[in-house]
N, C-alpha and C positions, 0 to 999 in steps of 0.2 A: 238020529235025533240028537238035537245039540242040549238040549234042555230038557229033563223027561219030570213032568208034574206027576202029583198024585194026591187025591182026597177030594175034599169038593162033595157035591150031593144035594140032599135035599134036609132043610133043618125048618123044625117050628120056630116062628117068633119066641127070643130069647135063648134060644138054643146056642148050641156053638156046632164047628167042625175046624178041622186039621187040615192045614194044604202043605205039600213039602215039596220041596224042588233042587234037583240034582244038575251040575251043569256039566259038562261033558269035560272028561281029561283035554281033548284039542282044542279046546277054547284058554285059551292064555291072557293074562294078565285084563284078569277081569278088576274093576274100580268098584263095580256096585251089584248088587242082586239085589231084588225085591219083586215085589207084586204090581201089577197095576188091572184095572177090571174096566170094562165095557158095557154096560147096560141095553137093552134094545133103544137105539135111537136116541142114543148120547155119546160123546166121544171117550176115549180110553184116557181112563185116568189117572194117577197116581195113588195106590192104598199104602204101602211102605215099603222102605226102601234102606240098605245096611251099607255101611263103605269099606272100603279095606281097614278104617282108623275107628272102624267098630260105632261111625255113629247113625242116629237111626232116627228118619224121617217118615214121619205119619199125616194122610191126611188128616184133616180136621175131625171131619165127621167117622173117622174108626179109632181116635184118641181114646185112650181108658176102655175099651171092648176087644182092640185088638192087639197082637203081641206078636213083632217078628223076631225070630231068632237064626241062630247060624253063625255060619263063618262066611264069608268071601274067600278065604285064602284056603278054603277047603270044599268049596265052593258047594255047599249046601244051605238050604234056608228054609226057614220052617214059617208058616204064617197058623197062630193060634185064634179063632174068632171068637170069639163069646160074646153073649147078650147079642146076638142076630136080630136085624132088622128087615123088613119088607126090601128097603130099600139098598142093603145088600146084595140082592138079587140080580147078579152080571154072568157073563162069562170073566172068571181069573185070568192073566199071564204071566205067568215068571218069567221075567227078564234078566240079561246078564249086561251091564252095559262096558264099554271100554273108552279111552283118550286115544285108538287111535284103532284105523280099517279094521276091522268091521267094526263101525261103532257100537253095533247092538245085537243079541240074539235074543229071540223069543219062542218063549214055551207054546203049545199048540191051544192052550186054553184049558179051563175045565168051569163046569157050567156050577156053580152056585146057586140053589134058589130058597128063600125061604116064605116061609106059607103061613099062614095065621088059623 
């Protein structure tokens, strides 16, 4: 397993939870880790994302609720949720991406849902 997540569950509305993601010593000269999520019957998106130069892109809709942190160069990442929405509700992947073969690895998922 190149990527091994962890956290994820089940939260009420407003809630939070912890996602953390580890990338594998044989994965080399990674440029980016971050999260991206999948909803049933919507494509996989971008939630955030950290670069080697430490800067850090958010979708729109998780600005000010959600918080990634980590290193690339130590290739751990943390994704902090707070104030959870319905609409949160995906499968997560931690991603590890590169500038050259293999461009991308990806985490196996973990299922987020949040309930009202």
């Amino acid at each position: 397993v190149e990527l091994v997540e962890s956290g994820g569950g089940l939260a009420q509305v407003g809630g939070s939870l912890r996602l953390s993601c580890t990338a594998s010593e044989r994965i080399i000269s990674i440029n980016t880790m971050g999260w991206y999520r999948q909803a049933p019957g919507k494509q996989r998106e971008l939630v955030a994302t950290v670069n080697r130069l430490d800067n850090i892109d958010y979708a729109d809709s998780v600005k000010g609720r959600f918080t990634l942190s980590g290193d690339v160069v130590k290739k751990k990442v943390y994704l902090q949720m707070n104030s959870l929405e319905p609409e949160d509700t995906a499968v997560y992947f931690c991603a590890a991406l590169k500038a050259v073969i293999p461009y991308d690895y990806w985490g196996q998922g973990t299922q987020v849902t949040v309930f009202s």
